[in-house]
Structure formats: C-alpha cells, structure tokens
C-alpha atoms as one frame of an Amber mdcrd trajectory, in Angstrom:
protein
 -59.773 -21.279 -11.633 -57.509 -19.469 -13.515 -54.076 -21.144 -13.843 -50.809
 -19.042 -12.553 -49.240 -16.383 -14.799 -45.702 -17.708 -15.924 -42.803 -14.992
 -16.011 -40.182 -15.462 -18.628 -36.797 -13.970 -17.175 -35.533 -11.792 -20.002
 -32.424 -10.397 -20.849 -32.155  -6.266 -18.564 -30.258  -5.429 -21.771 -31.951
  -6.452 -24.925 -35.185  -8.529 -23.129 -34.701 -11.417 -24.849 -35.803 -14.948
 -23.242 -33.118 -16.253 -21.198 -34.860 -20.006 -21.177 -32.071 -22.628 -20.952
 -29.485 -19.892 -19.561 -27.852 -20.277 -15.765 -30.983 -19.708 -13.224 -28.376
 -16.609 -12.313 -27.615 -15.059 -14.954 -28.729 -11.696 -15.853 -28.094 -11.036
 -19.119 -27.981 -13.127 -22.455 -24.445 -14.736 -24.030 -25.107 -12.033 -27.073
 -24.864  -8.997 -24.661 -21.974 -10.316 -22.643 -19.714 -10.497 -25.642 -21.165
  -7.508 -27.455 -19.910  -4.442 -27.615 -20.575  -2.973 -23.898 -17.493  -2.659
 -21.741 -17.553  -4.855 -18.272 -18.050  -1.081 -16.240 -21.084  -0.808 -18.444
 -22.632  -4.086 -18.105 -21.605  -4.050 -13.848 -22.999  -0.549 -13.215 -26.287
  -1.749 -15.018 -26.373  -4.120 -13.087 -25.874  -3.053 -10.267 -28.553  -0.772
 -10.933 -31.503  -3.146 -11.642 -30.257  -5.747  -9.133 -32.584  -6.203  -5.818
 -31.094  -4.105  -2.981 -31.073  -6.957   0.272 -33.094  -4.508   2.379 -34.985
  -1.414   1.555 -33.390   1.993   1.939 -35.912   3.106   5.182 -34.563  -0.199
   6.880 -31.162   0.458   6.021 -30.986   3.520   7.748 -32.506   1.932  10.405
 -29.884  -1.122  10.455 -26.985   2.401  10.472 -28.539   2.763  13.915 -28.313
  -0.666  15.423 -32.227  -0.939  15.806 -34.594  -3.511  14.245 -37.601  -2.527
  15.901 -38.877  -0.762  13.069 -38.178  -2.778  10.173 -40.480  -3.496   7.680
 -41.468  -7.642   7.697 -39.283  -8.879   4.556 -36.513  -6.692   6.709 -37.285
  -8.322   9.612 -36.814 -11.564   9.133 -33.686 -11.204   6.404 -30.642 -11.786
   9.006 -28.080  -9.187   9.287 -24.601  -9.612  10.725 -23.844  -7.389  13.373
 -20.890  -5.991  14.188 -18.250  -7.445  16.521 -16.423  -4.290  17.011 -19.756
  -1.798  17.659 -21.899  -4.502  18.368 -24.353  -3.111  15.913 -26.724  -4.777
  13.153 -25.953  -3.115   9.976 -26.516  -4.171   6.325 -24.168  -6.335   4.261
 -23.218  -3.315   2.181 -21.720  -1.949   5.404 -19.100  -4.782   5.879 -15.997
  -5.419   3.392 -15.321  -8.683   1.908 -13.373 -11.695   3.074 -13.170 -15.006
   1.485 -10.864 -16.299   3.992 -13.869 -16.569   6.465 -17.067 -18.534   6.066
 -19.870 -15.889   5.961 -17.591 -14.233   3.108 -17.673 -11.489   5.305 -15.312
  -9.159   7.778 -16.508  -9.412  11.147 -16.105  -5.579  11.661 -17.956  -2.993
   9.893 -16.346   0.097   7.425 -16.274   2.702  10.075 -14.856   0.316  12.806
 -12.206  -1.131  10.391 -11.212   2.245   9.485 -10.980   3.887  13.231  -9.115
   0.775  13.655  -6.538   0.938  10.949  -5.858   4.995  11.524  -5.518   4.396
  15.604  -2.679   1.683  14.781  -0.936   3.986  12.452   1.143   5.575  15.611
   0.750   4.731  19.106  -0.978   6.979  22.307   1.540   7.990  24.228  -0.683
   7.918  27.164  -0.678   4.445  26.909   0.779   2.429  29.222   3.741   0.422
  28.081   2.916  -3.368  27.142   6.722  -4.542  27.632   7.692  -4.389  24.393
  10.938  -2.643  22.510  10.413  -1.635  18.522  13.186  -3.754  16.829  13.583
  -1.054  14.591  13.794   2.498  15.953  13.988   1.461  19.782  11.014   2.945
  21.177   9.290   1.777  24.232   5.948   0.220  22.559   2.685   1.546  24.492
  -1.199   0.260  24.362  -1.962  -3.599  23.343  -0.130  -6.175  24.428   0.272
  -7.591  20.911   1.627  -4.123  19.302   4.903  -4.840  18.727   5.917  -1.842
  16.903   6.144   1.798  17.626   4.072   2.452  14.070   2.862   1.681  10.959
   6.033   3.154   9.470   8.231   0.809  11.112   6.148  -2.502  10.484   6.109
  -1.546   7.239   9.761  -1.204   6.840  10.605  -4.195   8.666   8.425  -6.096
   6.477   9.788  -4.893   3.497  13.256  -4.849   4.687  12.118  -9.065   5.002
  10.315  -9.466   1.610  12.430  -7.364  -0.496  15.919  -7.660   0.244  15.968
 -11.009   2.380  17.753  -8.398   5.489  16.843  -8.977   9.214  16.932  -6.182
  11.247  19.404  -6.966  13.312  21.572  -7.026  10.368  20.436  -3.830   9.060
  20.859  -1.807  12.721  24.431  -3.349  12.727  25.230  -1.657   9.363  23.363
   1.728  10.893  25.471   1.767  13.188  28.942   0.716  11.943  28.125   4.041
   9.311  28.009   6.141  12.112  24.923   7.878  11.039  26.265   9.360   7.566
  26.588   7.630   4.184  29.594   5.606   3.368  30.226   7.634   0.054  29.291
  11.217  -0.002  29.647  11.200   4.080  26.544  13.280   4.773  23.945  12.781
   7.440  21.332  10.605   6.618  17.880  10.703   7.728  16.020   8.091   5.645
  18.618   5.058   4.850  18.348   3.082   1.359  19.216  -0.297   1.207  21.566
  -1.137  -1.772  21.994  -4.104  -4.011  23.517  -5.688  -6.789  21.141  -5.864
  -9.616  23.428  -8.228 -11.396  23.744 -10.694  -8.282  21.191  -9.575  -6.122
  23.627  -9.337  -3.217  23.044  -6.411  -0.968  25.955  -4.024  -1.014  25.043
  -2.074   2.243  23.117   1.096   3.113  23.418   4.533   1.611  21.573   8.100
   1.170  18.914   8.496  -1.342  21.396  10.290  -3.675  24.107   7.765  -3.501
  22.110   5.068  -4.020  20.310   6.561  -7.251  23.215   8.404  -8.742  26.920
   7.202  -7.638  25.898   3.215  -7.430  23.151   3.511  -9.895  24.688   5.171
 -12.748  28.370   3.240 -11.772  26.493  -0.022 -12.562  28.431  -1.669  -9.393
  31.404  -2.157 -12.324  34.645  -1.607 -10.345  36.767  -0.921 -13.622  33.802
   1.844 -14.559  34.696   3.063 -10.949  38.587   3.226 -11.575  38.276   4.678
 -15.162  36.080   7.370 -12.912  38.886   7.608 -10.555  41.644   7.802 -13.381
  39.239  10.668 -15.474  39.249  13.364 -11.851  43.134  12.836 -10.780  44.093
  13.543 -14.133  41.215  15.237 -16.325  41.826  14.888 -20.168  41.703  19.415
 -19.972  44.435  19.134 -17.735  46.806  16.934 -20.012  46.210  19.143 -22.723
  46.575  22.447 -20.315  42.943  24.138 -21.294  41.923  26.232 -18.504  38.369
  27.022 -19.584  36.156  28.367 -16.947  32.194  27.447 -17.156  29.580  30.443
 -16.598  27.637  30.706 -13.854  24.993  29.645 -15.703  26.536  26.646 -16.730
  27.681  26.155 -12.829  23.904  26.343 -11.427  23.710  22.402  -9.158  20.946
  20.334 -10.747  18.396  18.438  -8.985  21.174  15.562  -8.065  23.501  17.626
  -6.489  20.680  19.082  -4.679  20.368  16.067  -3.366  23.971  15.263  -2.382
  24.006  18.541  -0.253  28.046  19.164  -1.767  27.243  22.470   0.933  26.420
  19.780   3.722  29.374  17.784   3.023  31.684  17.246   5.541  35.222  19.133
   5.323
C-alpha cells in the first residue's frame, strides 16, 4: 500500500515552499514586497486562481438553467437573482458588504436596466401622488419615486450635503430673483449657489459667470468692490484726459464675457 503523495503549495511566482505561510495565501512574503506592482501580482492572480464554475456551466447559469451542469457545478450553490429570478454565477452579481452573502441581490444587467429606467420617469405612467420639491413636476410610476429624475435628486442632495440649503429655501431665492441673476440681470437657466469661502455663509444664487468671475475674482471684499466702483465712475484715463481707442483686435470678448452674454443683457 503505497502511502498518499503530499503536495507542497508553492509560491505561482517564484515556486518556492510556502510551509508555515497563511493556508490562503498565494504567493511568498519575498514576492509581495519585491519589485512587482499590486496590478501585476492581482492580474496573475487572477489568472491562476480556480474559476467557481467552469466556463460551459457558466453559460449555462447566463440562461437560468441547471439541468445541464456538470456534477462539481451542480452541487456548488448559486444565488439567483431576485430581480430576473435567474441562477447566474457569482461573477454576475456586484459586491455588497452591507448584506450577509457579501452579495447584491440583483444581477449586472438587472441593476443596470434598473439604474438607467430611474434616470427620468415614463410619462405613461400613472401619477403616484407625488410633487418634485424641486422643479414641480407631477411624479409618475412607483409609489416611492419622489422625484421627477435623477437630475433633481441629485441636486437636492447636493444642495443638502454641500451647502447645508433646503429647498424650500433655495425655491424662495428662485423666485424672489425673478428668473435672472441678481448682478449681470440675465436669464438664467442653470442657477449656482454662492458662498463665502472665508465664512462659509451662502451669499445667494447667481449665473455661472457671476459666480466664477464677478464674486470669484471680487473675493466677497466689499472695499475691493468700492475701489471697483470708484476705478469705472472715474477711470484713471479720464482724469488725465487720454482718449485712446483699443483695436478691434484688442476689443474681440473673451471666453468670460461670452459667458456674461453683455448682447443678452437687459437694457
């Protein structure tokens, strides 16, 4: 009787014995600090790593049948979908350490239908009741939507999280502007909130260019403002009675006043 062969697990980099290592580890404590880079060493390994069911039965799992697994297959458990209802492979579901299998319940195709349907709603949906907070449209389809779209949960949520605002405060200050911008008084179609970086106190809600250029580059200093206010009434060219003219050229609008639409501008 011939007594059973005895396998040494070896290093899958430079087969040396791993005897006294972790039962799990795959490689030896010279490799991991040598000289290979972690996308290396992971890529290797995730190369000579055992795959938890062989490719034929995988593409079998895709299908939601287990009739024609192989036995090892067969008797591995597989979660199965709760979305589909369909027995896939572990490589087909994301990871979630919040729940105990350390799994999503939903697969990677379910998941993402999901998240692109709740990006905007059906509008041949019938209406659940609900009113978006933040743009006013009648919300359609689940009864726990609560938002017209992804857009405006977003920007509630970061309206919450970044600046401390509600949004009842911030559709009181939409509409006390009248829908244009409280400094260069042009219509607005995408509102930026404004804030102190000094304080952190929000100052209120202007246009994109406003809020990068006039209250930006101002500093929120109200003496910069007034020397600002001072240098246009009375320009120093003025005092001295230089009436230079610039070339057109010179007088071409850069990218900012692009952006402040000085043609737009109300009279």
């Amino acid at each position: 009787m011939t007594s059973p062969e005895i396998t040494t697990r070896i290093c899958i980099y430079c087969a040396s014995s791993l005897e006294g290592e972790r039962p799990n580890r795959k490689i030896c404590r010279t490799c991991s600090t040598g000289s290979r880079s972690p996308e290396s060493r992971r890529e290797q390994y995730l190369a000579t790593r055992k795959a938890r069911n062989c490719k034929q039965c995988s593409v079998e799992l895709e299908l939601g049948t287990r009739k024609s697994l192989c036995d090892p297959c067969r008797e591995t458990p597989n979660p199965r979908c709760k979305k589909c209802k369909k027995v896939k492979p572990l490589s087909s579901f994301s990871h979630d350490t919040t729940r105990p299998s350390g799994y999503f319940p939903w697969c990677l195709e379910c998941s993402a239908e999901s998240t692109s349907a709740a990006k905007f709603q059906d509008p041949s949906d019938e209406p659940n009741g609900h009113i978006c907070p933040l743009c006013d449209t009648v919300v359609r389809g689940h009864k726990n939507r609560r938002f017209d779209s992804a857009t405006c949960k977003d920007r509630v949520r970061n309206l919450k999280s970044k600046f401390g605002l509600e949004v009842a405060d911030y559709r009181r200050m939409i509409e006390a502007s009248g829908g244009r911008c409280a400094i260069c008084q042009n219509r607005v179609k995408q509102w930026h909130v404004d804030h102190n970086h000094k304080t952190g106190l929000v100052t209120g809600i202007v246009c994109a260019a406003c809020n990068v250029g006039a209250l930006a580059m101002t500093f929120h200093d109200v003496e910069f403002v007034r020397r600002l206010l001072s240098f246009l009434e009375s320009t120093p060219a003025s005092q001295l009675g230089i009436t230079a003219i610039a070339s057109e050229e010179a007088n071409k609008p850069s990218q900012l006043h692009r952006m402040w639409g000085a043609k737009n501008r109300r009279a």
